[in-house]
N, C-alpha and C positions, 0 to 999 in steps of 0.2 A: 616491567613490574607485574608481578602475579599477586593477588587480592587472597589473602590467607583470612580474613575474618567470614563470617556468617552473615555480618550485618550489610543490609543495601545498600547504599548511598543516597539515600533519595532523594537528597537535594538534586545531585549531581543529575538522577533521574528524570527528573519534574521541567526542571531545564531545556534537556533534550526532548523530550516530549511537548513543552513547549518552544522548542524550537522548528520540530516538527509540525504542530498545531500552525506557524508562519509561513513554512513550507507549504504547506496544504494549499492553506488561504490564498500563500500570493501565486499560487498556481492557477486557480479556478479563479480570482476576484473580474477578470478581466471579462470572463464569461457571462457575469451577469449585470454587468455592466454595458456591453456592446452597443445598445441605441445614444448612451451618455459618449461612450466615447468617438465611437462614428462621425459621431454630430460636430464634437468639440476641433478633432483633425479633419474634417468635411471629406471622409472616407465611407465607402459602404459598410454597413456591419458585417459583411462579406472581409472584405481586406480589414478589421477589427481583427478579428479572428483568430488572424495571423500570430496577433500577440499571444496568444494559447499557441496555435501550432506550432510558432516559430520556439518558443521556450522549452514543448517537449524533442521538436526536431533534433536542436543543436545536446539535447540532453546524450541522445544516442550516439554523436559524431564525436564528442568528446570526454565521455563520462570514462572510457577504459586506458584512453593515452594517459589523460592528466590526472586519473588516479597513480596512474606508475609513475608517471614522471614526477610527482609530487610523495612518493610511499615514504622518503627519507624523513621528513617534517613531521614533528610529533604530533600524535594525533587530536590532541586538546589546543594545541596551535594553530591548526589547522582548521578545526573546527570552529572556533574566537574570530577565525578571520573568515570562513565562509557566511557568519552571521553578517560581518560586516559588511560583503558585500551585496547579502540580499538588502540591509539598508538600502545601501548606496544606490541599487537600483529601481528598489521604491522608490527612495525621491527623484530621482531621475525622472520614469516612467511619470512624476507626480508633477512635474514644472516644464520641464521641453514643451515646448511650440510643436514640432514638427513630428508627424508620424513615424518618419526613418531614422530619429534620434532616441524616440520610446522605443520601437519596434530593438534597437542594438542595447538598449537598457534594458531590454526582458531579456535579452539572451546570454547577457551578463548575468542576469538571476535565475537564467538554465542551467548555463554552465555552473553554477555554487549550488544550484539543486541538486544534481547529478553526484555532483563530488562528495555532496553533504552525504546522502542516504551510500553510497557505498564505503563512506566512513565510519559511520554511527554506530552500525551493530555489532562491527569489530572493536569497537574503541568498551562498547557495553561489555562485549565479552572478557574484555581486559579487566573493569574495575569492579568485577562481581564474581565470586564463587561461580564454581562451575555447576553448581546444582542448584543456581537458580538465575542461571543465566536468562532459561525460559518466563521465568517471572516477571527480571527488568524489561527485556523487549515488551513484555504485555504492558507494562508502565509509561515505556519510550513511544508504544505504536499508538496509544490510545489517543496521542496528539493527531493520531490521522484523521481517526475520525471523528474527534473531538473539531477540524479544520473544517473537515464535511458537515457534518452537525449543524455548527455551530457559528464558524467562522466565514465558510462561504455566504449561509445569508444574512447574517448580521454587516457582515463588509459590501455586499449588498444593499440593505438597509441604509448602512452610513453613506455609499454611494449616491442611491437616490434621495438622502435627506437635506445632505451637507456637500453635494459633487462629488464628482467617482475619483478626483485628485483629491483629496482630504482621505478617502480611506485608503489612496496609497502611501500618504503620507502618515496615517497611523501607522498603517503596517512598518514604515520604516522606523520610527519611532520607538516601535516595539523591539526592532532588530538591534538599535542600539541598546537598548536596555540590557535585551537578554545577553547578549555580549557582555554586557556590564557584571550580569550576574553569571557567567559563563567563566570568566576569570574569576570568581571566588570561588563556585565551586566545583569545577569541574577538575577533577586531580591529575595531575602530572604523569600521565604516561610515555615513556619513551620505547624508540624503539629496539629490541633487543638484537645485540652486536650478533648471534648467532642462527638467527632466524634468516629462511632462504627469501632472498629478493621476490618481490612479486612477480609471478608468473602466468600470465595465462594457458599458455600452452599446458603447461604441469598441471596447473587447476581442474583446467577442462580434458586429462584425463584422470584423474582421481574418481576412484568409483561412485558413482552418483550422482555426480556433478552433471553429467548433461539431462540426467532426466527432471532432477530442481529445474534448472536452468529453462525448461522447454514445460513441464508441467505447470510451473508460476505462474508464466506469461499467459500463459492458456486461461487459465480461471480468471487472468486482467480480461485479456479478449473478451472473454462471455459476460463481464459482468460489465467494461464499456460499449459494447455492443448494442445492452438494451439501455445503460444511464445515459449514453449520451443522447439517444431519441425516448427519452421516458415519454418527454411532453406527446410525441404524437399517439404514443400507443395506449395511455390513459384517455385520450379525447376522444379515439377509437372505440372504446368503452366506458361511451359518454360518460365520463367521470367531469367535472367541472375542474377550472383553472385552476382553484386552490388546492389541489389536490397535486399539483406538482411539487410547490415546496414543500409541502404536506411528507412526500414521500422522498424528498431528496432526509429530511430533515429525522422520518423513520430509521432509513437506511442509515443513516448516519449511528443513531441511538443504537441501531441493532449492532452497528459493528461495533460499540464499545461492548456489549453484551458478550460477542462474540472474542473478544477480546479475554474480557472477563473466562469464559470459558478456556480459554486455551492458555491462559497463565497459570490455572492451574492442573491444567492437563498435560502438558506441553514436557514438564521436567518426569513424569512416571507416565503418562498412555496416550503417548501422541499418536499414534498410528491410529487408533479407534475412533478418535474425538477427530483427527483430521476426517478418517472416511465418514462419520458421522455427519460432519460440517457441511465437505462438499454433495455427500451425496444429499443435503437438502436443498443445497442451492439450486442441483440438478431438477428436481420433485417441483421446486418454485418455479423455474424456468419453462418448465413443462406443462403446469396445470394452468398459469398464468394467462395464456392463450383461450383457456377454456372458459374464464372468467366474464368473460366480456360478451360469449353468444347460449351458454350453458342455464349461466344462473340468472338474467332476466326471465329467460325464459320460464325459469323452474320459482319466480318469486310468486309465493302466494298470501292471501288477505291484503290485509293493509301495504306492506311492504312494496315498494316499486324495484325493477331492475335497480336502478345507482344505489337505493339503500342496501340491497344483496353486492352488491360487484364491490362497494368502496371499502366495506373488513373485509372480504376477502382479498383483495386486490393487497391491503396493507399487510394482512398478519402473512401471504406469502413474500412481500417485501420484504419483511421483517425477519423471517426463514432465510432469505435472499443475503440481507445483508448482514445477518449472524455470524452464517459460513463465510460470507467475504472477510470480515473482521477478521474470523478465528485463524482463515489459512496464511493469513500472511505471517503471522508468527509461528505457525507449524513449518512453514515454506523458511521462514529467515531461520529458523535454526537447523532445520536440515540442510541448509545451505553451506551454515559455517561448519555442522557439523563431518558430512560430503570432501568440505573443501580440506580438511586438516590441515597441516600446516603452512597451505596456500589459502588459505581462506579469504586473503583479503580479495586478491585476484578474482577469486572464484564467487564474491560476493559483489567484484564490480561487472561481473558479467552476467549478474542475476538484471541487476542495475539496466543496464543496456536490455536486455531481453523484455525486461519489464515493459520499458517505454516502448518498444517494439509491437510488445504485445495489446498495451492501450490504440495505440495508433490503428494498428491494423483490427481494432477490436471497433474504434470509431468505422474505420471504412468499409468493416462486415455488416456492421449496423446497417450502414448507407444502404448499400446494397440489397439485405436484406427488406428495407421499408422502403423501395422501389420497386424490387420484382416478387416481393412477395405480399407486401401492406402493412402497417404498422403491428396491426394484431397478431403477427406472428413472428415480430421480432425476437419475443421471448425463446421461442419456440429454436430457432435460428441460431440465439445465443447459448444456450443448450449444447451444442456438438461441443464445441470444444470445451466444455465442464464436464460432457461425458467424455472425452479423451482424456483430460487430465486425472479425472476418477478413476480411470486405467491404468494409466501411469502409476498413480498411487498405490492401486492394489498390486501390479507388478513389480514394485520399490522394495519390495520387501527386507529386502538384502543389506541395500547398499544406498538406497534415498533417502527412505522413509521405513526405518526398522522398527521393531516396539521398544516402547520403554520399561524403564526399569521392573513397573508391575503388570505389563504384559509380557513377560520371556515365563516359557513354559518351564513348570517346575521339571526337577529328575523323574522318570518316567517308570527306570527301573534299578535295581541295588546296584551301587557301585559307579553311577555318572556323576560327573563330578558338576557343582553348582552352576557353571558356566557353560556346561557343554550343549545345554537345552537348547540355544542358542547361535548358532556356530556361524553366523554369516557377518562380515567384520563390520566394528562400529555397535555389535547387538552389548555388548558390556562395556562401553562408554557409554560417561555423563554426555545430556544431550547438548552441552556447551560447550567451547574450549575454555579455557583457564586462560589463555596465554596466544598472543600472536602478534603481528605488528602494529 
């Protein structure tokens, strides 16, 4: 089915995005909960933990078979039934007794994580115009960090008010719901009898496909590299406790901002507002470090170090997670856009890389706040946002092209409208209309 009208769907939108907003949540709830749950399965919050690693683990071992092997199943079916099972293993994770019966309950709701987000953005690109494909995803993503926001420490909150099983059992609650409201509005896509099977191999030579694919991950790296050890590198520069949710809770805001931004940049000058994005994350990353031995120093009159350090410390946060907002939907539609009519393939391999890229971005962190100290983890997480800002300004072609109000006008009499442009993809919508 190809979407001939102009208008969005927003129900249809609002849904997803809060389906997303569930995904988030029941990603990270487990994290801020660890001394509750420890305590309850008489584990260390050490082997807690597990329930996060083990949910992103299995994401990566399984996210690219059982998207193929499931690609025949339409994708609003598909997705009605992946809500259901993030229920299902909320409640699970919410009543078992024993450690190793939650621990296989999280990774029932890894595997439906995995599946979900390499579903979602192609299923978008189906029931919306192709000229504002970039729009919906800013609608769809803002459940992310609307989850970061918002979700992680309120389900936190309910955790420590009500027990950390009551806010898994919200979250499952919710997943029924949104199911509920998932079959009314989510529309009937099917898939089309002439469109080529999913392909990896095809995907991942489509022009552009591996530099998405490796650039993505990269900006995940830099940015869990310093979120997962924020706490010590703020204590570093003596900033107080409250300034951790403080700033999990900025970042959060920033990225809907940044959101904001790239919805509607995303369908006419993504290439400008992408390198704009990331090159400030870079700048954050970088000055960050300086914050903490720079500007004590330099505080005068009344004013102490921590009153200097803590706006600065935020509004580069805030810099920080603008850019992270904005690239993931520069990144999701050059992805589908790259993949052409393997997109799906080519979008569950972002998928995989993704989680790859978190994972090894947690263990650069590690690394980093062992041999070098917490205050320079910023610093650390930096390389790879400057690689990927590479990547991007090398894209030009075939990754990350300009859009429709960045292609150079005719230059001299007699070029023709399109020719200003000539590297393929530069006169495509930054969407597809249509795929499986």
């Amino acid at each position: 089915m190809t979407s001939q009208s102009n208008r969005l769907p927003v129900g249809a939108l609002i849904v997803l995005a809060a389906i997303g907003f569930t995904a988030i949540t029941t990603e990270l709830l487990p994290s801020g909960l660890l001394p509750q749950i420890s305590a309850d399965f008489n584990v260390s919050e050490a082997t807690a933990g597990y329930l996060t690693a083990g949910y992103a683990a299995i994401i990566v071992l399984t996210v690219i078979p059982l998207s193929m092997a499931l690609s025949r199943i339409p994708r609003h079916f598909l997705l009605i039934g992946l809500i259901l099972t993030f229920a299902a293993s909320n409640a699970l994770v919410a009543i078992v007794s024993d450690f190793g019966a939650a621990m296989g309950s999280r990774v029932v709701g890894g595997i439906a994580h995995g599946l979900l987000w390499s579903a979602m953005a192609p299923f978008v690109a189906r029931i919306v115009p192709a000229h504002k494909v970039g729009k919906a995803l800013a609608i769809v993503f803002s459940g992310n960090s609307l989850g970061l926001a918002i979700g992680a420490p309120v389900g936190t909150a309910l955790g420590n008010l009500l027990g950390w099983r009551s806010a898994f059992l919200v979250l499952a609650a919710s997943g029924v719901l949104l199911a509920l409201l998932a079959v009314w509005l989510l529309p009937p896509v099917r898939r089309i009898p002439d469109t080529p099977h999913p392909s990896l191999r095809k995907a991942i030579s489509q022009p552009g496909v591996k530099t998405v694919a490796v650039g993505w991950p990269l900006m995940l790296m830099a940015h869990f590299a310093l979120f997962t050890y924020i706490a010590p590198f703020l204590r570093e520069v003596r900033l107080p406790d409250f300034t951790i949710p403080l700033s999990i809770s900025v970042l959060g805001v920033a990225g809907l901002v940044g959101i904001w931004i790239a919805g509607i940049t995303v369908d006419s000058r993504p290439r400008r507002w992408h390198l704009i994005t990331v090159g400030g994350v870079v700048v954050s990353l970088l000055l960050l470090p300086l914050v903490g031995t720079a500007l004590p120093g330099m505080a005068l009159g009344r004013l102490s170090g921590g009153d200097v350090v803590l706006p600065a410390v935020m509004v580069l946060m805030f810099v920080w997670g603008t850019g992270i907002g904005a690239m993931g939907i520069y990144n999701q539609s050059a992805i589908l856009r790259a993949g052409g009519e393997y997109r799906d393939a080519a979008n569950g391999l972002t998928v995989l890389t993704i989680q790859i890229g978190i994972t090894i971005g947690a263990m650069f962190g590690a690394a980093a706040l062992t041999f070098a100290g917490p205050a320079l983890i910023p610093a650390a997480a930096a390389i790879p946002a400057v690689i990927a800002l590479g990547l991007i300004l090398a894209g030009r072609r075939h990754s990350y092209p300009p859009g429709r109000d960045e292609r150079q006008p005719p230059s001299w009499p007699g070029q023709g409208p399109g020719s200003a442009s000539s590297g393929p993809g530069a006169g495509r919508e930054t969407g597809p209309v249509s795929g499986p």
